[in-house]
N, CA and C atoms as an extended XYZ file, in Angstrom:
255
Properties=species:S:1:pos:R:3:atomname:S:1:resname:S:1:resid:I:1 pbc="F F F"
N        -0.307      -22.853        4.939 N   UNK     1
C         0.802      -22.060        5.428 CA  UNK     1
C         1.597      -21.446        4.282 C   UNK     1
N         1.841      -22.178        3.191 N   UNK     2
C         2.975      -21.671        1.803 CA  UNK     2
C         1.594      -20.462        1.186 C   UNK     2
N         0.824      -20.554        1.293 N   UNK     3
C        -0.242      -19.007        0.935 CA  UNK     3
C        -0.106      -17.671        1.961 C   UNK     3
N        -0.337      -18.400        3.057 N   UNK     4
C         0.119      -17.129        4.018 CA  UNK     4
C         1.009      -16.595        4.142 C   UNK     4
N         2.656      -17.407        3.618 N   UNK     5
C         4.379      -17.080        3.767 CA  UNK     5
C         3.857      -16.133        2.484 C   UNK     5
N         3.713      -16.237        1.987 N   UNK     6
C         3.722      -15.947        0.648 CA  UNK     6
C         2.967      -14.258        0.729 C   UNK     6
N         1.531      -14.526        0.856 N   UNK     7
C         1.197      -13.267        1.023 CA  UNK     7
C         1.755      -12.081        2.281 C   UNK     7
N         2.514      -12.555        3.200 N   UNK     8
C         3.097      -12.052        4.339 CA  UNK     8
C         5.047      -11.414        3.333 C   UNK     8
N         5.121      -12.672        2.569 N   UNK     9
C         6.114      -11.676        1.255 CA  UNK     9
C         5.971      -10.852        0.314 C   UNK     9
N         4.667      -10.863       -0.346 N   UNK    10
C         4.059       -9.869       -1.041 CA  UNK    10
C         3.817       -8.616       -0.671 C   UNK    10
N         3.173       -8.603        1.047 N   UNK    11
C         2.718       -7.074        1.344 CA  UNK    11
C         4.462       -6.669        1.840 C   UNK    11
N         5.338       -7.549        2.125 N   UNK    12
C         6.599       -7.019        2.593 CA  UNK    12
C         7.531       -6.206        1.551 C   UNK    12
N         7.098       -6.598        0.411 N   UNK    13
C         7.571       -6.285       -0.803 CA  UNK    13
C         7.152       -4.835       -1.161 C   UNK    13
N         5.834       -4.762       -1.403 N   UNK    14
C         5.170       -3.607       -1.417 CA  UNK    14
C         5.472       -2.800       -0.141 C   UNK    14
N         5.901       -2.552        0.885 N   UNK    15
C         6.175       -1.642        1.651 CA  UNK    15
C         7.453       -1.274        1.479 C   UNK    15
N         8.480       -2.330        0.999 N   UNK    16
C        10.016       -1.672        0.087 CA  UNK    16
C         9.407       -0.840       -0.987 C   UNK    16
N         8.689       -1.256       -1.825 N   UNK    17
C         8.021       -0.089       -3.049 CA  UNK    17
C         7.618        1.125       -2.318 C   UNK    17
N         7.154        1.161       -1.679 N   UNK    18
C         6.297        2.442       -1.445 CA  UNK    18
C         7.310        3.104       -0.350 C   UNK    18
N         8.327        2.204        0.069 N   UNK    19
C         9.389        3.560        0.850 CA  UNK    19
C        10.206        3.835       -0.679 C   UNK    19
N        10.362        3.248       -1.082 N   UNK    20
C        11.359        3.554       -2.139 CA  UNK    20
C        10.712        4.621       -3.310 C   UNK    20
N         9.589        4.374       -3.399 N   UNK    21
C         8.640        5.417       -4.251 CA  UNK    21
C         8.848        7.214       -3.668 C   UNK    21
N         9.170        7.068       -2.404 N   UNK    22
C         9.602        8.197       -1.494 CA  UNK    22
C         8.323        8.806       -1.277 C   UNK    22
N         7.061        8.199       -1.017 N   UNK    23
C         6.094        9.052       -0.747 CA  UNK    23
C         5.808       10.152        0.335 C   UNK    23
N         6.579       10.113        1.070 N   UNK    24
C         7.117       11.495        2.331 CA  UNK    24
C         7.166       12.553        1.942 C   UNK    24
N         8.268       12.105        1.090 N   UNK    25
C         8.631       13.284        0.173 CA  UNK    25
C         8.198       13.705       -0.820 C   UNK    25
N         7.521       13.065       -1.576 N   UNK    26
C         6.384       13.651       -2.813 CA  UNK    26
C         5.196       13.896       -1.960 C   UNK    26
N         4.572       13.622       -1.183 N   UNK    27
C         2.737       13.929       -0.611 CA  UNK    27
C         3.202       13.775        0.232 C   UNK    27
N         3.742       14.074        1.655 N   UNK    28
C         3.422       14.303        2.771 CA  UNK    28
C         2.902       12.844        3.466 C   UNK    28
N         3.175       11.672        3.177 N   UNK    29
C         2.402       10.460        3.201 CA  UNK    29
C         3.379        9.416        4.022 C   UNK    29
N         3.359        9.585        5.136 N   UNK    30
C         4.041        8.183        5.866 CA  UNK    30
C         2.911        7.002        6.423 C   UNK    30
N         3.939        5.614        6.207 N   UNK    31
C         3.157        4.239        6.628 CA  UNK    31
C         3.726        4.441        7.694 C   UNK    31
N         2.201        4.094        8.258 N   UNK    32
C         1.921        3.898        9.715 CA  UNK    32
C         2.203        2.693       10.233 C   UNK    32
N         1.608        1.548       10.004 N   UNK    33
C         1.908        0.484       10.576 CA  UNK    33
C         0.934       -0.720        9.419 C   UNK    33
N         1.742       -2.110        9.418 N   UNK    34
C         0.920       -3.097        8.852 CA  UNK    34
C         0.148       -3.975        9.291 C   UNK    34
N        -0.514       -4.202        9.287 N   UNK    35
C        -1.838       -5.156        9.630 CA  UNK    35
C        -2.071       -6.339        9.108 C   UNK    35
N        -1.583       -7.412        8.929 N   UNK    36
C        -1.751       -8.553        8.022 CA  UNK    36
C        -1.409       -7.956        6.911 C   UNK    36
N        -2.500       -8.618        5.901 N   UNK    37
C        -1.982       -7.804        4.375 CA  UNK    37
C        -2.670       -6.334        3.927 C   UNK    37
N        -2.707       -5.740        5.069 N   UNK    38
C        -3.620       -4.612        5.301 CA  UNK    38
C        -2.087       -3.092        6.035 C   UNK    38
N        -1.795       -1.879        5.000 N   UNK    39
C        -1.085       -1.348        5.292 CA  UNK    39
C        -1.722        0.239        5.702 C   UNK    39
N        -1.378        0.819        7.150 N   UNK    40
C        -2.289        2.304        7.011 CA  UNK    40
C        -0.942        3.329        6.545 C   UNK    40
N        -1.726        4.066        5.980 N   UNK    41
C        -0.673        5.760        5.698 CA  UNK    41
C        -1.063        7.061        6.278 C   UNK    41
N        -0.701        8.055        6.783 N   UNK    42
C        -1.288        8.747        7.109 CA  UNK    42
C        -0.993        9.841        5.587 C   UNK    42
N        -1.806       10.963        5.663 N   UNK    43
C        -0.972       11.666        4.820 CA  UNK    43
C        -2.099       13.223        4.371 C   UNK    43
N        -1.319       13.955        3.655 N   UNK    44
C        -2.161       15.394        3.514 CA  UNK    44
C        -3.333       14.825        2.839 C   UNK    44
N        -4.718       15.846        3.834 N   UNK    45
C        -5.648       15.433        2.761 CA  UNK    45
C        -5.606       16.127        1.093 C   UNK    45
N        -4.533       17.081        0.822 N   UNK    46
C        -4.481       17.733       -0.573 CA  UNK    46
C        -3.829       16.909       -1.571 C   UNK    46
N        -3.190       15.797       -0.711 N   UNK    47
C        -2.075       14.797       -1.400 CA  UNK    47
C        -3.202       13.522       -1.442 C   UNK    47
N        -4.003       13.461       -0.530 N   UNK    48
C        -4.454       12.192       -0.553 CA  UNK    48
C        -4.724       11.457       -2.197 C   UNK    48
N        -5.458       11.470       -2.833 N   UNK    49
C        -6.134       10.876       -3.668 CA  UNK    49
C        -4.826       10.782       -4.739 C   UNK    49
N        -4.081       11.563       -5.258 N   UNK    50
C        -2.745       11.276       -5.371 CA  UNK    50
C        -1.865       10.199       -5.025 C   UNK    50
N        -1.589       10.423       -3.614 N   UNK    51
C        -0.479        9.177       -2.955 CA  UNK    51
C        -1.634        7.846       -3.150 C   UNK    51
N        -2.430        8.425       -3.351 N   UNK    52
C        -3.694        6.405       -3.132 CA  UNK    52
C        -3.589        5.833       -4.098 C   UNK    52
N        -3.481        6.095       -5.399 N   UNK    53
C        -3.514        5.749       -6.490 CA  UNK    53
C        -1.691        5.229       -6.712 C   UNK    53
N        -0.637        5.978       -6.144 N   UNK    54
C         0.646        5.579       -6.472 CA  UNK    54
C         1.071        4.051       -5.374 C   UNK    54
N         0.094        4.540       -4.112 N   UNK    55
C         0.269        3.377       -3.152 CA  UNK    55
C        -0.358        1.857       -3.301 C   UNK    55
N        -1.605        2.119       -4.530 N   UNK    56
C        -2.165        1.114       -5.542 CA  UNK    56
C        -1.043        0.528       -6.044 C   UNK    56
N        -0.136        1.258       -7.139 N   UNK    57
C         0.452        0.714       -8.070 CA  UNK    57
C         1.232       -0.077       -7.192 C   UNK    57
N         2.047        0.511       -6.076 N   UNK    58
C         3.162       -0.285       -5.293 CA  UNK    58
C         3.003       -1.780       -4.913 C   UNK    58
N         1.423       -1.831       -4.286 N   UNK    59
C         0.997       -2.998       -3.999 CA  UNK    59
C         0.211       -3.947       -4.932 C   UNK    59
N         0.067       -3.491       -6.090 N   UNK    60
C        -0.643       -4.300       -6.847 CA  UNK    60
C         0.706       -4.613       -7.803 C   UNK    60
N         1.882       -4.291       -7.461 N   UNK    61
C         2.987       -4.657       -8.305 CA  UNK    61
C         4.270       -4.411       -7.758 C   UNK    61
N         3.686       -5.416       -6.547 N   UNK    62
C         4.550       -5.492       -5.614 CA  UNK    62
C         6.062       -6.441       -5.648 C   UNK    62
N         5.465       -7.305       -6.988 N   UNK    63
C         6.554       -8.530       -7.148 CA  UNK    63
C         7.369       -8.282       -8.527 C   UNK    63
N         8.073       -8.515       -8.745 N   UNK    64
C         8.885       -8.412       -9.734 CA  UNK    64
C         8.485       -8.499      -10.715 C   UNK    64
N         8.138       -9.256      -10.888 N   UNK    65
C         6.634       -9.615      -12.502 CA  UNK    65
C         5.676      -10.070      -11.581 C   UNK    65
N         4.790       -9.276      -12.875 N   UNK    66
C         3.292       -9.236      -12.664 CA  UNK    66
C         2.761      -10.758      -12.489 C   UNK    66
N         2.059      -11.459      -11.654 N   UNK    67
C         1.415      -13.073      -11.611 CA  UNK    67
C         0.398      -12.725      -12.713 C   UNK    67
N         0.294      -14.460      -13.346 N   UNK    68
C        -1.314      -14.614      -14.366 CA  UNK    68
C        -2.443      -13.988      -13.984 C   UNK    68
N        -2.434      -14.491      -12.570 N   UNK    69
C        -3.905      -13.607      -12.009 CA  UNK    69
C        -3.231      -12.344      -11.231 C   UNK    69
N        -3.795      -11.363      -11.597 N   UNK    70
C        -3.639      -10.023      -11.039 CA  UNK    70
C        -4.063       -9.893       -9.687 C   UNK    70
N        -2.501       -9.295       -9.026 N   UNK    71
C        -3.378       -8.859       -7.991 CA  UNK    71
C        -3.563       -7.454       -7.518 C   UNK    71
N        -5.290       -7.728       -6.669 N   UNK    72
C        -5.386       -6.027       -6.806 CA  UNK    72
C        -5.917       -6.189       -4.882 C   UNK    72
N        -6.010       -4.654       -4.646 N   UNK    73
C        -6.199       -4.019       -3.940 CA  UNK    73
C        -7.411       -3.170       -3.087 C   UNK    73
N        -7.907       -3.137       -2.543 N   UNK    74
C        -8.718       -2.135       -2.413 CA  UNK    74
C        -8.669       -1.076       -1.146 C   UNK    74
N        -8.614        0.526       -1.614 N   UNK    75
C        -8.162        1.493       -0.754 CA  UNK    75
C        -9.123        2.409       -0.129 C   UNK    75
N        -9.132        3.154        0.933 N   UNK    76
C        -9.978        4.113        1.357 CA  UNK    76
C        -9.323        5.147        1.660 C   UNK    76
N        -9.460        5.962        2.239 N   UNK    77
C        -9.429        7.407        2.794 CA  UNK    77
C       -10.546        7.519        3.062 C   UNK    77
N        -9.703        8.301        4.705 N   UNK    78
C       -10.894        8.811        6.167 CA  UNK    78
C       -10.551        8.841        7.618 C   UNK    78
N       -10.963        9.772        7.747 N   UNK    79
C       -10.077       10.135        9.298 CA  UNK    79
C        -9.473        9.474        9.889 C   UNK    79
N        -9.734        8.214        9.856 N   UNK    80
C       -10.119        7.011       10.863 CA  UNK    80
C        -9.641        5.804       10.213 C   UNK    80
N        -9.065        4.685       10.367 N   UNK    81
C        -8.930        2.908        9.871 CA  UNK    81
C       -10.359        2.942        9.607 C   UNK    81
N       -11.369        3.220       10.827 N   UNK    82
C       -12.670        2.849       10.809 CA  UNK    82
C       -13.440        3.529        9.652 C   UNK    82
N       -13.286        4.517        9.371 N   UNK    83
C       -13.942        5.256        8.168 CA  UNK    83
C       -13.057        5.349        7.184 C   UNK    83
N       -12.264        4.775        6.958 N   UNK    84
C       -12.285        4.860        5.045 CA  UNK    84
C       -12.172        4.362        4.239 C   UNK    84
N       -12.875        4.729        3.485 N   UNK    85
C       -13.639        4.317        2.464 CA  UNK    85
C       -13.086        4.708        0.685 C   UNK    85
């Protein structure tokens, strides 16, 4: 349970980053909704690959200081939850 509180504070953290990053307003990019530790965005596909890489940093440094072991992420883009990749 203290792993799950924990990671359920981490992705909460990272979604203060990434409103606060103002990605709306730089790329056209609003969060949709969260999913466990799983967050969707919608956003321009001209902005995409852009906002993915800034929505990386948010969540992979999501906590105040960086932990020993890094944590990382992995992102897609695609029409769909189901397609992307």
């Amino acid at each position: 349970m203290t792993i799950q509180g924990t990671a359920a504070d981490v992705v909460k953290m990272a979604m203060i980053k990434c409103d606060k990053a103002k990605l709306d307003e730089r790329f056209g990019c609003h969060m949709l909704l969260q999913i466990h530790d799983e967050l969707v965005f919608e956003c321009k596909k001209e902005t995409a690959d852009v906002a993915k890489e800034e929505i990386r940093q948010c969540m992979e440094h999501a906590l105040p200081t960086d932990l020993i072991v890094p944590l990382t992420v992995s992102l897609g883009i695609g029409d769909s939850w189901a397609t992307a990749k």
